[in-house]
C-alpha positions as semicolon CSV with decimal commas, in nm:
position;residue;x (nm);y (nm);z (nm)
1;X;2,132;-0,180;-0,111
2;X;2,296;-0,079;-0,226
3;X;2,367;-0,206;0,160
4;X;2,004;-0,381;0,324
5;X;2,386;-0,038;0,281
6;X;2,233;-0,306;0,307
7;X;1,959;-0,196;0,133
8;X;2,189;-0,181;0,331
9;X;1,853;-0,393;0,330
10;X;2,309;-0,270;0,319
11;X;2,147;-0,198;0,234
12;X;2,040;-0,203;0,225
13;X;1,606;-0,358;0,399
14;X;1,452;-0,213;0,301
15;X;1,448;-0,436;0,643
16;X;1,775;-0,352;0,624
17;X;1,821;-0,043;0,639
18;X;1,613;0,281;0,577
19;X;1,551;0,580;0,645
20;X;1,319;0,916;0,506
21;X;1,180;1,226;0,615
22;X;0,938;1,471;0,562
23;X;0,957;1,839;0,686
24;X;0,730;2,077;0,848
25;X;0,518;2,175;0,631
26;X;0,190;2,443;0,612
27;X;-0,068;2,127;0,699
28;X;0,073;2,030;1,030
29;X;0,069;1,621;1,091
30;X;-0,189;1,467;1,291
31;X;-0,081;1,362;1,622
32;X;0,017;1,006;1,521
33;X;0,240;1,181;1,278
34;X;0,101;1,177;0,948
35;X;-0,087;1,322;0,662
36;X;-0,443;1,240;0,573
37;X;-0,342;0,969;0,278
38;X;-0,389;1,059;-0,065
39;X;-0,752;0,994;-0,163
40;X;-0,825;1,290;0,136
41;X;-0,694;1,545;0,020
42;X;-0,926;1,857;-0,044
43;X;-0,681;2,100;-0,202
44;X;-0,667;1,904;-0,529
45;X;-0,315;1,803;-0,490
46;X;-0,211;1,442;-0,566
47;X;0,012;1,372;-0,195
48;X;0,170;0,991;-0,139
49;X;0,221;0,946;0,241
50;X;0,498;0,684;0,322
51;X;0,698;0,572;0,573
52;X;1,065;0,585;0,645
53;X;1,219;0,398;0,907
54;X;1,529;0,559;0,993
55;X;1,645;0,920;0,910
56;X;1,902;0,916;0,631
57;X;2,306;0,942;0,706
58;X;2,328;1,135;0,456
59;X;2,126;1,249;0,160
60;X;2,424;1,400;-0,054
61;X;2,502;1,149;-0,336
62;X;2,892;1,127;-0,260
63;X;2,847;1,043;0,105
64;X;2,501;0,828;0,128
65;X;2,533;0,515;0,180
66;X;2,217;0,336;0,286
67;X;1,851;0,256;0,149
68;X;1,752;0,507;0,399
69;X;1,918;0,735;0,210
70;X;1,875;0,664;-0,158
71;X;1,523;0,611;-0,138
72;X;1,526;0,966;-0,133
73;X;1,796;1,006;-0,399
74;X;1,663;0,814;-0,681
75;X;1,385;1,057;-0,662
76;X;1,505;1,394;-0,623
77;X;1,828;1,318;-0,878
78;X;1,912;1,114;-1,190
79;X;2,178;1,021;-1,369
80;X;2,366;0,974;-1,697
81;X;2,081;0,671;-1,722
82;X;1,801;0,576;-1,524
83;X;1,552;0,213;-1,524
84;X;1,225;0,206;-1,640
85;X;0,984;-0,003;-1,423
86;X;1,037;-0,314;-1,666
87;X;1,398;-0,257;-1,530
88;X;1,606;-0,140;-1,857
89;X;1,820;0,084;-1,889
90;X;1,769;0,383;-2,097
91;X;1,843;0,757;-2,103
92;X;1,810;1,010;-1,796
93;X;2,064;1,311;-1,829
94;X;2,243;1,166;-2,105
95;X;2,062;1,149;-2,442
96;X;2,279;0,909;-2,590
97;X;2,633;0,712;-2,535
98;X;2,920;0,583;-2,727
99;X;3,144;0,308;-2,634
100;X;3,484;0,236;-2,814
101;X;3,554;-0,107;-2,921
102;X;3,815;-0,187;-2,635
103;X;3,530;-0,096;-2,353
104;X;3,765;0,147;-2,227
105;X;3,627;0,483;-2,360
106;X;3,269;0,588;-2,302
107;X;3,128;0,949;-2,449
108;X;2,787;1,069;-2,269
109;X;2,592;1,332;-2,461
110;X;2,404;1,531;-2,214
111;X;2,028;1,659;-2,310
112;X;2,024;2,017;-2,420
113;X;1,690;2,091;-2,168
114;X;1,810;1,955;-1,837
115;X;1,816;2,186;-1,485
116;X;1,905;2,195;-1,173
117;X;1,565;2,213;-0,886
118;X;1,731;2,555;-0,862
119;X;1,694;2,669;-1,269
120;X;2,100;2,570;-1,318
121;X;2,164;2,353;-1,618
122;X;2,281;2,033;-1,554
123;X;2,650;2,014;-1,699
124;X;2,893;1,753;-1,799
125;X;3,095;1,978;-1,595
126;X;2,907;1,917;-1,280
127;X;2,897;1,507;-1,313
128;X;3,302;1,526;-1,361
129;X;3,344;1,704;-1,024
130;X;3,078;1,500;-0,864
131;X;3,258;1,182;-0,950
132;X;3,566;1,284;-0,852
133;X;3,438;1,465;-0,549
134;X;3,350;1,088;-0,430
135;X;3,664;0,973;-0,484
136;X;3,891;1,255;-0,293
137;X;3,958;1,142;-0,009
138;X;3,903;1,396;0,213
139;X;3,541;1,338;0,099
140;X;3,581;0,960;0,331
141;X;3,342;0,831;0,091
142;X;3,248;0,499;0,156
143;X;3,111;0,427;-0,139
144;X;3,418;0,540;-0,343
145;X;3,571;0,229;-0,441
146;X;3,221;0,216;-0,671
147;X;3,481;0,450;-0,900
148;X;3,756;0,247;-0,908
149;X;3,627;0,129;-1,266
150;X;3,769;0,507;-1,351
151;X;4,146;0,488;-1,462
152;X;4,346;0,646;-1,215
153;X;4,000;0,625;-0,937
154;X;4,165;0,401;-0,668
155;X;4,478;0,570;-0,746
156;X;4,355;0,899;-0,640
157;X;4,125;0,792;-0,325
158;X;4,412;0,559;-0,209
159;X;4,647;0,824;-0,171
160;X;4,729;1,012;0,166
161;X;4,989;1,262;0,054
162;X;4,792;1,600;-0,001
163;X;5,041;1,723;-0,198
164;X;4,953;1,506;-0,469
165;X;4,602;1,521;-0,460
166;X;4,535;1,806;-0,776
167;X;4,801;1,594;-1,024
168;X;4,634;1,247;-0,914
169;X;4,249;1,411;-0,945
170;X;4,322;1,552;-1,315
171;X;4,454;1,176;-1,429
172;X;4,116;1,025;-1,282
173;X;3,922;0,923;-1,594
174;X;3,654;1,139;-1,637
175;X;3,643;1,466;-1,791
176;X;3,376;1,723;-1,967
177;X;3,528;1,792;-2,293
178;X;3,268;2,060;-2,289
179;X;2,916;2,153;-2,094
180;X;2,715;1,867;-2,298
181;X;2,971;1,605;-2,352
182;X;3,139;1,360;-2,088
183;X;3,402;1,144;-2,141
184;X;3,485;0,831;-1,934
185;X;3,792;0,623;-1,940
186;X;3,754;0,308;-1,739
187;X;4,099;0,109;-1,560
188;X;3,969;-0,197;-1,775
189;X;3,646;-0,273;-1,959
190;X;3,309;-0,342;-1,709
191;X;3,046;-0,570;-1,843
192;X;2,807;-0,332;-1,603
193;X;2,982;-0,008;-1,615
194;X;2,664;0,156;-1,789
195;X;2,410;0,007;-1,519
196;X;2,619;0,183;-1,247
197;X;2,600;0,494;-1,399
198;X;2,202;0,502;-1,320
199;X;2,347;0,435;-0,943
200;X;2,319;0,704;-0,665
201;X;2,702;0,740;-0,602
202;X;2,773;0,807;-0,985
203;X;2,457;1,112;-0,979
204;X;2,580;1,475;-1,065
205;X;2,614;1,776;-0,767
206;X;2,570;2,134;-0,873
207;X;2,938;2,254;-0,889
208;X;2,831;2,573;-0,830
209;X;2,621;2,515;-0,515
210;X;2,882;2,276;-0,382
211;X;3,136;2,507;-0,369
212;X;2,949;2,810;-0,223
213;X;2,757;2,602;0,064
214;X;2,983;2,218;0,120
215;X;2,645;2,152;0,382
216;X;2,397;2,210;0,088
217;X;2,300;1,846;0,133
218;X;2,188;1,896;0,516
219;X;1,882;2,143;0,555
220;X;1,614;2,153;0,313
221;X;1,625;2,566;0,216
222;X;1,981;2,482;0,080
223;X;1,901;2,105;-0,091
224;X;1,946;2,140;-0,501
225;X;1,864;1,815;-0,703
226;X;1,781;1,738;-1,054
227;X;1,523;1,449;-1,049
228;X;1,198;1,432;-1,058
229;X;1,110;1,571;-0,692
230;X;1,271;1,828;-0,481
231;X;1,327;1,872;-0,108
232;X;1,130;2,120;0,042
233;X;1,104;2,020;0,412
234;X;1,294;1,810;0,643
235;X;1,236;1,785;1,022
236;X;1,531;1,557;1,138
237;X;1,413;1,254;1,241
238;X;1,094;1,327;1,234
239;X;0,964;1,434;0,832
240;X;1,101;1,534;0,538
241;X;0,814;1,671;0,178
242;X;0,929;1,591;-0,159
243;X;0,702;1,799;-0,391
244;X;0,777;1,783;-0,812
245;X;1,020;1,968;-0,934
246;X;0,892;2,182;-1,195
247;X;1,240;2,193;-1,385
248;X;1,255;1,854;-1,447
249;X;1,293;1,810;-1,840
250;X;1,015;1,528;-1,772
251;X;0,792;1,690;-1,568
252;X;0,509;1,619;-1,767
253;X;0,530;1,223;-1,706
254;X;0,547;1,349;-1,310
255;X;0,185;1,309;-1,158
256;X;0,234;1,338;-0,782
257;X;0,237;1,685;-0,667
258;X;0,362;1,651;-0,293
259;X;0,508;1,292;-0,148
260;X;0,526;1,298;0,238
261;X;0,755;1,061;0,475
262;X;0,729;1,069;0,862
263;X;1,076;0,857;0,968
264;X;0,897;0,582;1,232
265;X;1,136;0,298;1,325
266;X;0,908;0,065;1,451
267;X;0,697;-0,149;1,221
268;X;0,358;-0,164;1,413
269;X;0,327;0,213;1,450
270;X;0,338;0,259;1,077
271;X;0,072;-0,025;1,044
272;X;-0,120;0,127;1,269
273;X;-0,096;0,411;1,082
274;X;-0,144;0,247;0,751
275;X;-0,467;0,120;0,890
276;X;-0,581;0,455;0,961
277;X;-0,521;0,596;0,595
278;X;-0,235;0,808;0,720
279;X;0,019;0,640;0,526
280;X;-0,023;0,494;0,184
281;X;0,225;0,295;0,162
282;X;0,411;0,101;0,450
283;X;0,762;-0,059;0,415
284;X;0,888;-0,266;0,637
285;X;0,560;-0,462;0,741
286;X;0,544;-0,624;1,090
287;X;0,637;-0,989;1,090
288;X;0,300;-1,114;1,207
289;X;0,135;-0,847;0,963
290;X;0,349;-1,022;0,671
291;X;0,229;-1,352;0,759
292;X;-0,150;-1,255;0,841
293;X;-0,200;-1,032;0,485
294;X;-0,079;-1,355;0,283
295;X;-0,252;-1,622;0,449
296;X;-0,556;-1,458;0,335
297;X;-0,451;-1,328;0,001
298;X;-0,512;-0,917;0,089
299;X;-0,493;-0,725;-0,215
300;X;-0,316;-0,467;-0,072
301;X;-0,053;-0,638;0,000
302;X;0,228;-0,737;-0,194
303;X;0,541;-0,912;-0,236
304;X;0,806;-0,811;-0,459
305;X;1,111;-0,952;-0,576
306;X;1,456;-0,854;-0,405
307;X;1,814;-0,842;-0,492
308;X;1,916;-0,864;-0,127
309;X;2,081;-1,083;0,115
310;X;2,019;-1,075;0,521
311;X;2,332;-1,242;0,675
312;X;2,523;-1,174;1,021
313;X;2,882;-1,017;0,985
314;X;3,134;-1,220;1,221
315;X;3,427;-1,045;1,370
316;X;3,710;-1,277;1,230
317;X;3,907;-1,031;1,423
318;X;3,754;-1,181;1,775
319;X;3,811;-1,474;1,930
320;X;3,717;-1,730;1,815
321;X;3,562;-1,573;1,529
322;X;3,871;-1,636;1,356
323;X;3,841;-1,987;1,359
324;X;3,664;-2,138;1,070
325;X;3,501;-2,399;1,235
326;X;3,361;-2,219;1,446
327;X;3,242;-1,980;1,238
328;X;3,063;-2,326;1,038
329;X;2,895;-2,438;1,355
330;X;2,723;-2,097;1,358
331;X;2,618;-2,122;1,037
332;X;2,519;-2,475;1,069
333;X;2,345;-2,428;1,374
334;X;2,043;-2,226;1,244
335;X;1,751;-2,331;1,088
336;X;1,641;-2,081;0,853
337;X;1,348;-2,257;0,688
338;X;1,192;-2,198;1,042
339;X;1,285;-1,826;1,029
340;X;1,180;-1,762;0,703
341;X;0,808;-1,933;0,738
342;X;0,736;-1,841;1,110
343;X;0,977;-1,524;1,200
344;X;1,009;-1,306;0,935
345;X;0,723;-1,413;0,737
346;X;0,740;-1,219;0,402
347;X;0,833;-1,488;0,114
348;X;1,178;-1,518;0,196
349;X;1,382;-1,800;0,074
350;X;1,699;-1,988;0,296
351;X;2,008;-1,844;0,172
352;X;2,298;-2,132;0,140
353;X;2,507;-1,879;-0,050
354;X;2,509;-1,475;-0,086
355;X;2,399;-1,466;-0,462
356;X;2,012;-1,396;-0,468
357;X;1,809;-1,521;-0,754
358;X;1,737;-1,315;-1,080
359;X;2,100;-1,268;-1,160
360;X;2,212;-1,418;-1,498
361;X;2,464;-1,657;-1,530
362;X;2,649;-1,697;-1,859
363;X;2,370;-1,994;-1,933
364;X;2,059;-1,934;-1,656
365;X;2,021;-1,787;-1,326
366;X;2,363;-1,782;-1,152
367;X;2,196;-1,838;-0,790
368;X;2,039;-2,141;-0,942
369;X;2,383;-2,295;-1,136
370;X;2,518;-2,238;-0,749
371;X;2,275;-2,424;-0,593
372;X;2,321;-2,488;-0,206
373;X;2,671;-2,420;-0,094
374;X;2,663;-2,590;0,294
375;X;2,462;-2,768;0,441
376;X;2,291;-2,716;0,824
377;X;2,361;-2,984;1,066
378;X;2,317;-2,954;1,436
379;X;2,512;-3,237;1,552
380;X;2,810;-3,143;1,308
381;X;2,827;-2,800;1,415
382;X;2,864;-2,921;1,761
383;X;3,133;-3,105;1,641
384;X;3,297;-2,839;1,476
385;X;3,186;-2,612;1,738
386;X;3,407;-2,837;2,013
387;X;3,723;-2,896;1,730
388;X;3,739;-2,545;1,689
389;X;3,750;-2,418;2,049
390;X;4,007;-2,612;2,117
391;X;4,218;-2,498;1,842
392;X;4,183;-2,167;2,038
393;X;4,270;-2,322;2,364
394;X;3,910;-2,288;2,505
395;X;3,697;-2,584;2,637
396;X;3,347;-2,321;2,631
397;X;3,215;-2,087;2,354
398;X;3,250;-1,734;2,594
399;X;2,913;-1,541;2,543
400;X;2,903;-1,306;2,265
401;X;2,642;-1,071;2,158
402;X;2,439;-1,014;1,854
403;X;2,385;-0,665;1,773
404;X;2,125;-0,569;1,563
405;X;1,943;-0,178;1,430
406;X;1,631;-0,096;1,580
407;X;1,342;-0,272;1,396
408;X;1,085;-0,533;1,446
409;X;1,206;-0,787;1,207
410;X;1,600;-0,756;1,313
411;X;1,493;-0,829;1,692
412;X;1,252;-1,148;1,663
413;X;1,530;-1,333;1,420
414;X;1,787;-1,247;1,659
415;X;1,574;-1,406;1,951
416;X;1,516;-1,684;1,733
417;X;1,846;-1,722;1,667
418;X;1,922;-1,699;2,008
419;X;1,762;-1,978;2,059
420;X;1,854;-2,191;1,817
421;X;2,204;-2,142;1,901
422;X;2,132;-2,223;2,310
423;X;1,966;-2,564;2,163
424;X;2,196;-2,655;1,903
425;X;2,545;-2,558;2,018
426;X;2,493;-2,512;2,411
427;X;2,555;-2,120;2,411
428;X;2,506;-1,829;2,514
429;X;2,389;-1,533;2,347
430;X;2,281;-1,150;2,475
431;X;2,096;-0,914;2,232
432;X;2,208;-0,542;2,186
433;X;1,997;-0,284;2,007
434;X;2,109;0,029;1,884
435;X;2,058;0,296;1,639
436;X;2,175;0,239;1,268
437;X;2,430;0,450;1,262
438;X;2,533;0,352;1,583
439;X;2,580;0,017;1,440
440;X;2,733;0,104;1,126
441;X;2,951;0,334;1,297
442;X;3,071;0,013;1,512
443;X;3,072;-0,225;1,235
444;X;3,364;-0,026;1,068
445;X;3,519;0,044;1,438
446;X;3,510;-0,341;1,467
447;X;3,357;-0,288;1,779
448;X;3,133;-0,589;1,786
449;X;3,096;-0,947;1,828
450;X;2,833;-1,037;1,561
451;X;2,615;-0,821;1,377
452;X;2,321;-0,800;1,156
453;X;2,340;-0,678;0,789
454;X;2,195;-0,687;0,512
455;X;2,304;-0,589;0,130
456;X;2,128;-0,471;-0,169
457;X;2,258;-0,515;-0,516
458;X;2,368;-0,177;-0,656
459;X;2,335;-0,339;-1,011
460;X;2,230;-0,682;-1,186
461;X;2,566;-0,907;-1,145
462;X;2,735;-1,109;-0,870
463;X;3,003;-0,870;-0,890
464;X;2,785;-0,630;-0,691
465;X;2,807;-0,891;-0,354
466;X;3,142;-1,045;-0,438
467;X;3,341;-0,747;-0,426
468;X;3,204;-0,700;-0,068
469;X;3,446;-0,917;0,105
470;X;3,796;-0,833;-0,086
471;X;4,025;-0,757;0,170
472;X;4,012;-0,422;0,306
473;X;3,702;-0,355;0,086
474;X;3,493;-0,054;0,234
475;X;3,175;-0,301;0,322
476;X;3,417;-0,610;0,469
477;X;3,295;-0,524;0,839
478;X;3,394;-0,907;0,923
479;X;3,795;-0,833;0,843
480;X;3,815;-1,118;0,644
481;X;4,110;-1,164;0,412
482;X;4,157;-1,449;0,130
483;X;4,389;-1,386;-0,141
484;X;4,232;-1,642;-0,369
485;X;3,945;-1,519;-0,334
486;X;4,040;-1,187;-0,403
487;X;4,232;-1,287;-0,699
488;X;3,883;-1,466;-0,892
489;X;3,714;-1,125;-0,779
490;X;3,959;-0,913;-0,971
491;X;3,967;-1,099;-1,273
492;X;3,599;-1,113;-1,281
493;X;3,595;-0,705;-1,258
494;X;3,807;-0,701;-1,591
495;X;3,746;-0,999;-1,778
496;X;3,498;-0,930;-2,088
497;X;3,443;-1,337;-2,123
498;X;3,138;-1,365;-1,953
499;X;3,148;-1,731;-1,932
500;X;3,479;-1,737;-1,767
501;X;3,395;-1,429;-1,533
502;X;3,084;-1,600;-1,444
503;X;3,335;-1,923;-1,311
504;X;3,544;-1,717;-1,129
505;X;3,282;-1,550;-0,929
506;X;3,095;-1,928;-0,902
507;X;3,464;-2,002;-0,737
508;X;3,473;-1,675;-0,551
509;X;3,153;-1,763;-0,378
510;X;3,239;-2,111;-0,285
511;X;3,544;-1,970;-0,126
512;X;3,365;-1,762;0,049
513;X;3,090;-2,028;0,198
514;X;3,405;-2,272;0,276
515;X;3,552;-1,966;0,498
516;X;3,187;-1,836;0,658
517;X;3,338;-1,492;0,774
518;X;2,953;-1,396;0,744
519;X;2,633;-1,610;0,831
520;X;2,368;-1,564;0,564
521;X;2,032;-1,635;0,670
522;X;1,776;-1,555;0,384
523;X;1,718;-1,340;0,052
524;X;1,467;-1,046;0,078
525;X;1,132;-0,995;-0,052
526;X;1,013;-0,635;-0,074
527;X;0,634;-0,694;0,068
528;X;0,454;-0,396;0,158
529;X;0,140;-0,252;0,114
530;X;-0,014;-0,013;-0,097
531;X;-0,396;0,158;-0,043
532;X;-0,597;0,051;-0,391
533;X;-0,565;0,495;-0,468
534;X;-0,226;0,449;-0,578
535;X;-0,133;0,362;-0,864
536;X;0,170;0,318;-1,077
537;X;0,428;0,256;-0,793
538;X;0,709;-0,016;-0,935
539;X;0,924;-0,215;-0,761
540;X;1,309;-0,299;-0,935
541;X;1,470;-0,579;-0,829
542;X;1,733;-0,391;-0,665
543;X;1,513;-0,042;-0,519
544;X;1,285;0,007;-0,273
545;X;0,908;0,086;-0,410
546;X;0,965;0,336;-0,636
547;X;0,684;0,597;-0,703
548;X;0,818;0,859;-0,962
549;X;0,545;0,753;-1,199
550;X;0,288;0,699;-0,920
551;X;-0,080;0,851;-0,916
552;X;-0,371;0,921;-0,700
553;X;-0,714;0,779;-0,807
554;X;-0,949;0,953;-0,582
């Protein structure tokens, strides 16, 4: 998301998070920075112009970690599976699966035609050292615990003796039994273990390549991918050039020739932009720009659906963050409704819980079977606000500080929040805003007070937010720790009784809500805009706009 990585937005979003480029290429940019858009071009090619809003961490699939950075992924690799735009999953590298009857064993037969952006063939070989590439842990992966489902995964990325590493990486459960056949053995059966493997952390690397050059993944003249599109140029932090890779075993389905992103972290310039039909597509939108292209219905502009929760991370490590009441006053304190209609402005809904809509339930949408789980109240949250403090021996809430990733969006619901917390609860707040990374990199330091973040779904079940918050999970910035809790999460990763899973996340979530080691404030919408020339691009529930199937009308 996914968080935002969050994706995201978390991200993780898409607001929260993002992050493209687009290299130097033969056509210099303009000097706002971008491309004529697509229905301009005179040399026949078929170019998308887009924005990216911050430049990716990392664009290798072991180490990303961000919708900044799989944006770019899920176009220039694929995996054993991919989605279609109707959002099922069917083939990619793999032209068929097996699954024994205990869930445990899964066989992937590779196609016989697939290659590497370099003319390698794609191997079963290379997605068994990709896999377990994630999970070594000198790789400090933080997506790894993704292949925990693996027997023997969390055993090998858990450990810290290096002399154990090669026995512990030959029992992890995957292995090519030869160049077109993979074989999987999972720790326990996963009701979504094949949707995950159409997820960037679980897409092949080039063994090969890998080896030779470990920093293929950082320049362009060294990048080798499999998907659809290929990276030809990337200026850092300024543009990166996808153009269509001509070894993909699909290429004929491919109609864009060249797709450009200029990496512009702030919202109006890539309006402005937009307006000027040098981008062709803008995500994020301005606030005000949200709001103004739906009052009057532009049909440009659209608003997808998201699997994504914004929310605000709480040190529980921090006085007196690590009081629960306070932590419920916070909560209680804002008014999101407000947010949502005249701050952020894009279709978002409240969030009472973390579990977005469009998930099922055993019977129904789990979100709605959840319905709101607290409740805001100013003059209770004062009252907790007061209770609490004192259980810390203060009589004042000591001002803290929100810290929040460059963008638009993040900055106006912080000030708003701001606000609503000076009314409400009497206190004091100062805004800090740095770099994404920057604030990832603190997030994990625990070098914060409160912070904003965001989450995208990786794949289509609560599972995919619960397991956020286990103790010492990778993505549980707030260093919160709840056994219960952690106990209904495991048995939900295992159990193959979707009805009684489903209750045990329902309970893991309401655990969760009780505690409030985060604040969520609203689920995502994806609303962007795209010029009327384009056509094709699709929008998952859980990906940002996605445009491998996307054409130019001139």
């Amino acid at each position: 998301m996914s968080r935002f990585a969050l994706m995201g937005f978390v991200t993780a979003f898409m607001l929260l998070l993002g992050g493209c480029f687009s290299g130097e290429t033969e056509s210099k940019p303009d000097s706002s920075g971008g491309e004529k858009s697509g229905e301009e071009q005179s040399d026949g090619k078929k170019v998308l112009n887009l924005n990216n809003n911050e430049e990716p961490g990392s664009l290798h699939p072991g180490t990303a970690q961000g919708t900044h950075d799989s944006w770019i992924l899920e176009h220039a690799f694929e995996g054993l599976t991919k989605k279609t735009p109707e959002g099922e999953i069917v083939d990619g590298m793999a032209k068929d699966w097996e699954v024994s009857d205990d869930g445990i064993t899964w066989t992937f037969n590779l196609k016989d035609d697939v290659k590497w952006s370099n003319g390698d063939p794609v191997t079963a070989h290379d997605f068994e050292y990709a896999w377990k590439h994630v999970l070594n842990p000198e790789t400090a992966s933080e997506y790894a615990y993704q292949m925990y489902y693996l027997a023997g995964g969390e055993e090998y990325n858990s450990s810290e003796n290096k002399d154990e590493y090669a026995d512990l990486e030959e029992k992890v459960g995957v292995k090519a039994l030869d160049d077109h056949t993979l074989e999987v053995k999972l720790a326990e059966p996963t009701p979504y273990f094949l949707d995950l493997t159409s997820f960037y952390t679980y897409y092949p690397v080039n063994k090969k390549v890998q080896e030779e050059n470990p920093k293929w993944a950082q320049e362009a003249d060294s990048y080798v991918s499999n998907g659809a599109f290929k990276l030809t140029e990337w200026n850092h932090k300024e543009s990166m050039k996808l153009e269509k890779n001509e070894n993909y075993y699909d290429k004929d389905k491919i109609n864009l020739d060249e797709v450009n992103f200029v990496i512009i972290d702030n919202a109006d310039t890539a309006w402005q932009m937009y307006q000027a039909d040098e981008l062709d597509l803008v995500y994020p939108l301005p606030p005000d720009v949200q709001g103004e292209l739906s009052s009057k219905d532009d049909p440009e502009f659209e608003i997808a659906p998201d699997l994504a929760v914004y929310y605000y991370n709480l040190n529980n490590e921090v006085k007196p963050f690590n009081n629960v009441k306070v932590r419920k006053a916070l909560s209680m304190g804002i008014d999101r409704k407000t947010l949502v209609e005249h701050v952020s402005q894009g279709g978002q809904q409240p969030a009472y819980g973390v579990i977005p809509g469009g998930i099922p339930d055993a019977e129904g949408d789990f979100q709605e079977n959840s319905g709101d789980l607290f409740k805001e109240d100013a003059e209770e949250a004062k009252k907790l606000l007061k209770e609490g403090l004192a259980e810390e021996g203060m009589d004042k809430m000591p001002e803290f500080t929100i810290t929040y990733n460059t963008d638009e969006n993040h900055k106006k619901i912080a000030e708003a929040i701001q606000e609503m917390w000076r009314k409400n609860l009497d206190v004091q707040v100062t805004l800090e805003n740095v770099e994404f990374q920057v604030k990832l990199d603190r997030e994990k330091a625990g070098d914060y007070d409160i912070s904003r973040a965001g989450w995208v779904g990786d794949y289509v079940d609560p599972m995919t937010f619960m397991d956020l918050w286990v103790t010492n999970g990778s993505f549980n910035d707030a260093n919160w720790s709840n056994k219960e809790y952690d106990k209904n999460v495991k048995f939900a990763k295992s159990s193959m009784d979707e009805k009684k899973r489903m209750e045990a996340l329902h309970k893991a979530e309401e655990i969760l809500m009780d505690e409030m080691p985060i604040v969520p404030i609203y689920f995502y919408t994806k609303p962007f805009t795209v010029k009327p020339h384009v056509k094709g691009v699709f929008t998952p529930i859980n990906r940002y706009p996605q445009f491998i199937y996307a054409d130019i009308e001139k």
